[in-house]
KOLBAMAR-88999 format. One line per 5 residues: their letters; for each residue y, z, x of C-alpha. Coordinates in steps of 0.02 Angstrom, whole numbers, padded with zeros to 5 digits. Last residue first. Example, Ala and Ser with C-alpha at 12.3 -4.5 7.8 and 13.67 -1.06 7.14 Angstrom:
// residues 2
sa> -00053:00357:00684; -00225:00390:00615 $
END
This chain:
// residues 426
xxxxx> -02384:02657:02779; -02328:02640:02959; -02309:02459:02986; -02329:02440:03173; -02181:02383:03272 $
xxxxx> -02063:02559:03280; -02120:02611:03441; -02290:02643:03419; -02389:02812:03458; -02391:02911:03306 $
xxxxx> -02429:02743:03184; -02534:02667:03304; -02495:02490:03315; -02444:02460:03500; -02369:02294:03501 $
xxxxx> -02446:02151:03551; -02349:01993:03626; -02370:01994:03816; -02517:02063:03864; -02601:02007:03698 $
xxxxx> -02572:01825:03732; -02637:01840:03883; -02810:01905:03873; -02800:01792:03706; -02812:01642:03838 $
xxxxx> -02931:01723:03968; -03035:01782:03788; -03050:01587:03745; -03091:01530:03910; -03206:01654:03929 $
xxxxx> -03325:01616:03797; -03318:01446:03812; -03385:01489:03977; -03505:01611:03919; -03579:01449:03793 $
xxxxx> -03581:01314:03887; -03721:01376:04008; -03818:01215:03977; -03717:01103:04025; -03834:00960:03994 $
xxxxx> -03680:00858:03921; -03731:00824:03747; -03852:00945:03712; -03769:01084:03764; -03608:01010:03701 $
xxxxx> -03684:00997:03517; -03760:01164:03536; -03616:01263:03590; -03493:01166:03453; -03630:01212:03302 $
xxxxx> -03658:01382:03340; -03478:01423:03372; -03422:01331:03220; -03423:01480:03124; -03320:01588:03231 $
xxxxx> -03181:01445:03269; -03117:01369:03114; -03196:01501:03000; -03148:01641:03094; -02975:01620:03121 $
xxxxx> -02966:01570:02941; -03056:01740:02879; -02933:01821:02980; -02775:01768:02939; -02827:01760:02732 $
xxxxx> -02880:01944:02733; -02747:02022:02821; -02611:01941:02734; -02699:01946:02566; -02728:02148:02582 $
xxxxx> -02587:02174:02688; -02436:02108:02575; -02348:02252:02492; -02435:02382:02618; -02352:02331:02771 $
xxxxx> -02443:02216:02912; -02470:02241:03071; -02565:02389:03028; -02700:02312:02957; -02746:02188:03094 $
xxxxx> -02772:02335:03216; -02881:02447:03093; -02985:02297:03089; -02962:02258:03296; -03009:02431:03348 $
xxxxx> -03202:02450:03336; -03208:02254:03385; -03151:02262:03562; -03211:02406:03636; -03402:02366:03556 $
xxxxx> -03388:02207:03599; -03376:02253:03786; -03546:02361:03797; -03627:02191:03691; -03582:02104:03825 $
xxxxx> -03670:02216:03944; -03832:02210:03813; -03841:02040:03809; -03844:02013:03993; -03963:02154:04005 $
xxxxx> -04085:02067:03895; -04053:01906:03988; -04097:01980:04157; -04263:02039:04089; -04294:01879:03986 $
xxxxx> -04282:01766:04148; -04150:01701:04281; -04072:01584:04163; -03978:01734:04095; -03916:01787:04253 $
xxxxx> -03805:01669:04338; -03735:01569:04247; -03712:01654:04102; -03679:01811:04171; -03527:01740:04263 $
xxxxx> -03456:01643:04104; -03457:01800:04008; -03388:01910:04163; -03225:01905:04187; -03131:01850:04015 $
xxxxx> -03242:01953:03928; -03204:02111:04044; -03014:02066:04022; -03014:02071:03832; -03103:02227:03838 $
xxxxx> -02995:02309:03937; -02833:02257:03856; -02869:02276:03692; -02936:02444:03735; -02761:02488:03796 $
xxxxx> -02667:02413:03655; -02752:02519:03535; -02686:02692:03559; -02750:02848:03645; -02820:02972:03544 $
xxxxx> -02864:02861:03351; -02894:02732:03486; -03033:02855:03556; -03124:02874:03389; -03120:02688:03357 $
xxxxx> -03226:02682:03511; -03347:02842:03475; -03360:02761:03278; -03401:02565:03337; -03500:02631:03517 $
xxxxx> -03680:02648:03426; -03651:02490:03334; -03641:02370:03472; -03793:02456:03549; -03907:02444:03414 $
xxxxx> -03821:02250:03397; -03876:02216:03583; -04067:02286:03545; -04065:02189:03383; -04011:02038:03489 $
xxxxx> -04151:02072:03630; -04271:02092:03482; -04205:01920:03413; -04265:01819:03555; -04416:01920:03581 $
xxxxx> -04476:01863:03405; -04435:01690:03451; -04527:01664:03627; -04405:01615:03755; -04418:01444:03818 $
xxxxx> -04270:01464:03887; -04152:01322:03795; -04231:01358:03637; -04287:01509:03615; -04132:01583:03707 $
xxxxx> -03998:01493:03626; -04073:01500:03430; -04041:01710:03483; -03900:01678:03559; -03811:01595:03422 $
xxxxx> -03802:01758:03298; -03746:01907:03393; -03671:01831:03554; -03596:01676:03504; -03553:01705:03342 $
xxxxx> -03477:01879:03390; -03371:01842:03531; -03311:01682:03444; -03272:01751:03276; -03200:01912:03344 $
xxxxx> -03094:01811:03501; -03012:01690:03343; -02958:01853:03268; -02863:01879:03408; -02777:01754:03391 $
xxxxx> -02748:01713:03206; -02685:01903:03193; -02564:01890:03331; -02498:01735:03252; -02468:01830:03072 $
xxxxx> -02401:02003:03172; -02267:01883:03299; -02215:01809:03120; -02185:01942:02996; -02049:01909:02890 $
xxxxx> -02049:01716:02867; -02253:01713:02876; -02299:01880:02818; -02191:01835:02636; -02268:01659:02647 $
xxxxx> -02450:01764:02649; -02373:01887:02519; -02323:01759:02367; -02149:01783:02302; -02070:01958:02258 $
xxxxx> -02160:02112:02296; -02181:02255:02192; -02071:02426:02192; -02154:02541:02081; -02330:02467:02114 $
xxxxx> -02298:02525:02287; -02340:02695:02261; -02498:02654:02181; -02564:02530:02330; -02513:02689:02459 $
xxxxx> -02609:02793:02359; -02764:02693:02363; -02850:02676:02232; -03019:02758:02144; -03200:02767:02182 $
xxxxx> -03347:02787:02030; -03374:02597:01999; -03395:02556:02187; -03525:02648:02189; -03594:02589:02053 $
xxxxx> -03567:02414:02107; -03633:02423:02297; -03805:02509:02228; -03826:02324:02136; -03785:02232:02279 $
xxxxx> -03885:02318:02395; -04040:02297:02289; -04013:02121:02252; -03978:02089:02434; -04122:02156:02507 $
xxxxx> -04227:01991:02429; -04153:01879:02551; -04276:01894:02696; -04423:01848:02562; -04354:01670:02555 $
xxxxx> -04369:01642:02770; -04562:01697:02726; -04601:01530:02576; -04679:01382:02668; -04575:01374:02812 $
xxxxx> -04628:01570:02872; -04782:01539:02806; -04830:01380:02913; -04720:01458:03068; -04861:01635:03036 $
xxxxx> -04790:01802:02983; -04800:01969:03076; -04673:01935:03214; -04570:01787:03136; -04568:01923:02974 $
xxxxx> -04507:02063:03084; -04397:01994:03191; -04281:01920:03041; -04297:02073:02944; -04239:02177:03103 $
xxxxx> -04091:02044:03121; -04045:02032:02961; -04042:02232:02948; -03930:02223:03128; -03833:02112:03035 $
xxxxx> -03799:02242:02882; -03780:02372:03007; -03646:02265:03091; -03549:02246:02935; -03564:02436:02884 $
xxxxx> -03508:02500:03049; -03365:02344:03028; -03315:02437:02854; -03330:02598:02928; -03204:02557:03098 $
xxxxx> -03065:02565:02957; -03111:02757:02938; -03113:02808:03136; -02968:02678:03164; -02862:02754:03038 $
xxxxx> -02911:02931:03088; -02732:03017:03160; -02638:02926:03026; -02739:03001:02885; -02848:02891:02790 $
xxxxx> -02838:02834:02608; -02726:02693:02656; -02865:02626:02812; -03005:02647:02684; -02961:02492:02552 $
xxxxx> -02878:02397:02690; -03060:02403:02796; -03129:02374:02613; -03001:02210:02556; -03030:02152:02740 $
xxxxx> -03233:02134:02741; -03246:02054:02566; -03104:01954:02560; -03203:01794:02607; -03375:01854:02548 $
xxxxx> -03375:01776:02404; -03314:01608:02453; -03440:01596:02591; -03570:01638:02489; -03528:01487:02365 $
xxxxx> -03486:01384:02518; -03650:01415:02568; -03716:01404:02403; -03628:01229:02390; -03716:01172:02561 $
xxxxx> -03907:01236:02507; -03880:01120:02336; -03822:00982:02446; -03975:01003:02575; -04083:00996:02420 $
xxxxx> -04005:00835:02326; -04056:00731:02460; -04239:00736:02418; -04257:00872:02280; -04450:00931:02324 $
xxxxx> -04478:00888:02487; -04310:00933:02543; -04335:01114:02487; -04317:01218:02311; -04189:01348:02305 $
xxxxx> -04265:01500:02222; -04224:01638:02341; -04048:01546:02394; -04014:01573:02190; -03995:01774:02209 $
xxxxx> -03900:01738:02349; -03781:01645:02276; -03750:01764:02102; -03740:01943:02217; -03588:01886:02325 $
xxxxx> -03459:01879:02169; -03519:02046:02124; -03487:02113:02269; -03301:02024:02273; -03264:02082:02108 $
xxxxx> -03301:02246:02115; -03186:02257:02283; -03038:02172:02204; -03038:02282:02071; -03008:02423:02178 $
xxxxx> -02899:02373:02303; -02763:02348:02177; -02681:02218:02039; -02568:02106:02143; -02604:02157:02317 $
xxxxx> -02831:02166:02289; -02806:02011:02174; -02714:01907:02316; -02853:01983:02442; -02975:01923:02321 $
xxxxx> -02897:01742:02294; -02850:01719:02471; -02989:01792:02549; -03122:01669:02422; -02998:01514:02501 $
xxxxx> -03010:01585:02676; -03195:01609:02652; -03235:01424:02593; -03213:01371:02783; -03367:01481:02842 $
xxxxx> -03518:01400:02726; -03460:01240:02810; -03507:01310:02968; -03667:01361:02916; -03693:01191:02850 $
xxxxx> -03649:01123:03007; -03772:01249:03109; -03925:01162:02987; -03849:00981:03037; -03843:01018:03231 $
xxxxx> -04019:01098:03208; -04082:00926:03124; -04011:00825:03272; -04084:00921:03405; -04254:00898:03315 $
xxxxx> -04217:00719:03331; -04319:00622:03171; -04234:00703:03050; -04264:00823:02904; -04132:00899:02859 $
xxxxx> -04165:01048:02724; -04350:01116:02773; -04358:01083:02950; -04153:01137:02989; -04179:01271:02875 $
xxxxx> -04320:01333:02974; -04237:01319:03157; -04071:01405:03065; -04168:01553:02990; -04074:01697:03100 $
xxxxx> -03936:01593:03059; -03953:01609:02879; -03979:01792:02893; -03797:01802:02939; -03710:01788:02769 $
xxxxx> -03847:01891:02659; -03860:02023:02806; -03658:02016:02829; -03603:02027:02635; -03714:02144:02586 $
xxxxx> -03707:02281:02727; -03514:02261:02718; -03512:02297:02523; -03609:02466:02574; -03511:02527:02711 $
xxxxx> -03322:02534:02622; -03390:02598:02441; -03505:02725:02554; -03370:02801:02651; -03254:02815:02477 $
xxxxx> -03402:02898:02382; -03435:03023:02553; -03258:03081:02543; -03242:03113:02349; -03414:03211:02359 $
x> -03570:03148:02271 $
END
């Protein structure tokens, strides 16, 4: 295998792990919530479920902080072995985990600390590779090689998603709670295992091994912090946007639809593999036209388009019927596609080489725990709460309106040709 396509598959194939073993869970959510917290309200029991997937979400910052620590201190390449093998051990164990009827209390406990094992795991995951490609790319493809890592990660949710279809489609509710939502987490051994090799035959970065010469002094997220502010805010923000964007659209909506709509669950999720097809067809053209033109402009665009029309098509077209909410899901899924092919390679350059790798990876993997994984859990609870049952676009576009701003004002070009002396250029 050449050089090139080793390094392409050690950034995809950690990506496809960590997302399809991290998002199948909410693909699941209506069974775990059955099978782990058992309640008397039914709303109730789905609240609970989306909590634990939240929880899941605030152990990543810790697991980015240690890996992306260990990818700045040691190199990329360690840090990346240990993070796939770090995500193999929990979901090997989700396979086996025995139910509420069998434990009691202790089951939903056991299912919590595997989320936050998973969690954990994954934390540094997605960063450490996007880092990992972005130095051994050329300044003219940065976007086009960092954009891998989230090609991988949206593959590996599209897989959840297919699985997901397939086995409400073909399998019956009483096999689907009595042992189907385990089968859906069998892929992971195999990717997991393929992930190591690979990963066992790559090599450093240059920039990391330049830098070893002249190391750091003190720890790198204070470093960002004192020297760095505008790039560690800028981070948190739009980082927040990913985890809500995505949450919302890629993993709530399905639960949304079925549930709220009366939507039958294995169209549910066809209309989010449909959106996610789409969503990963425009990741490489869309990072390919930052590479031409710059990110700031696609920032821009794609902030404003959320801003304008999330709330909109929730009101007034998804409750309309399945056709109108396919091609709700789809137009959003147009924006994301602007939006999240350039914000990795984005979030990299902000920061230099001495401290991106736990910079990077800590910023963002707190962004997204305190707002992308509560997503799920906030929509529902004010859903059911308030009747407002088009909660979600607007919370949507309040946060994007926000960001919308903050980005006008604050962000810096980043592309190393076409900055002005902001972005770190090495």
């Amino acid at each position: 295998m050449s050089s090139t396509r080793v390094l392409f598959f050690t950034g995809i194939i950690g990506n496809v792990l960590e997302w399809y073993d991290f998002i199948i869970y909410g693909y699941f959510a209506s069974q775990f919530a059955k099978l782990f917290f058992p309640v008397s309200d039914p709303a109730v029991s789905l609240i609970l479920s989306f909590s634990a997937f939240a929880i899941g979400f605030f152990a990543r910052p810790l697991g980015a902080l240690f890996i992306g620590y260990l990818g700045d201190r040691w190199g990329r390449k360690p840090a990346l072995l240990m993070s796939i093998v770090l995500m193999a051990i929990p979901s090997f164990l989700m396979i086996f985990l025995p139910t509420y009827e069998t434990l009691g209390i202790l089951a939903p406990l056991f299912l919590t600390l595997l989320r936050i094992l998973q969690g954990f795991s994954a934390g540094g995951e997605y960063t450490t590779s996007i880092t990992f490609l972005l130095e051994h790319s050329s300044p003219t493809k940065r976007a086009l090689w960092s954009s891998v890592n989230l090609f991988g990660a949206i593959l590996g949710i599209l897989l959840g998603s297919l699985v997901a279809t397939l086995l409400h489609h073909f399998l019956s509710q009483e096999i689907l709670e009595a042992y189907g939502w385990r089968l859906a987490y069998l892929p992971t051994l195999f990717l997991a295992y393929i992930g190591y090799i690979i990963r066992r035959h790559t090599y450093e970065t240059p920039a990391f091994v330049k830098e070893t010469f002249s190391p750091l002094k003190g720890f790198p997220l204070f470093y960002a912090l004192k020297r760095y502010p505008r790039s560690f805010f800028l981070t948190l923000f739009l980082s927040m946007v990913q985890g809500v964007a995505f949450y919302i659209l890629f993993v709530y909506f399905p639960t949304y639809f079925a549930r709220y709509f009366g939507i039958a669950q294995d169209r549910a999720l066809f209309s989010n593999t449909l959106a996610m097809i789409l969503l990963n067809i425009l990741i490489l053209p869309c990072a390919y036209l930052s590479d031409l033109y710059g990110r700031r402009p696609f920032f821009l665009l794609s902030l404003f388009l959320y801003a304008a029309i999330s709330a909109l098509l929730n009101y007034y077209l998804i409750p309309k019927g399945y056709t109108f909410m396919l091609l709700s899901h789809l137009a959003l899924a147009f924006i994301s596609g602007f939006f999240m092919s350039i914000l990795p390679v984005t979030l990299a350059e902000l920061f230099p080489v001495k401290i991106r790798s736990t910079s990077f990876a800590f910023l963002y993997n707190f962004s997204l725990a305190l707002f992308g994984g509560t997503a799920p859990m906030v929509c529902t609870y004010f859903i059911e709460k308030t009747g407002f049952l088009t909660f979600p676009g607007f919370y949507l576009s309040g946060i994007t309106a926000l960001v919308f701003l903050i980005t006008f004002f604050f962000l810096p070009e980043t592309h190393p040709l076409k900055s002005k002396g902001s972005a770190q250029r090495s």
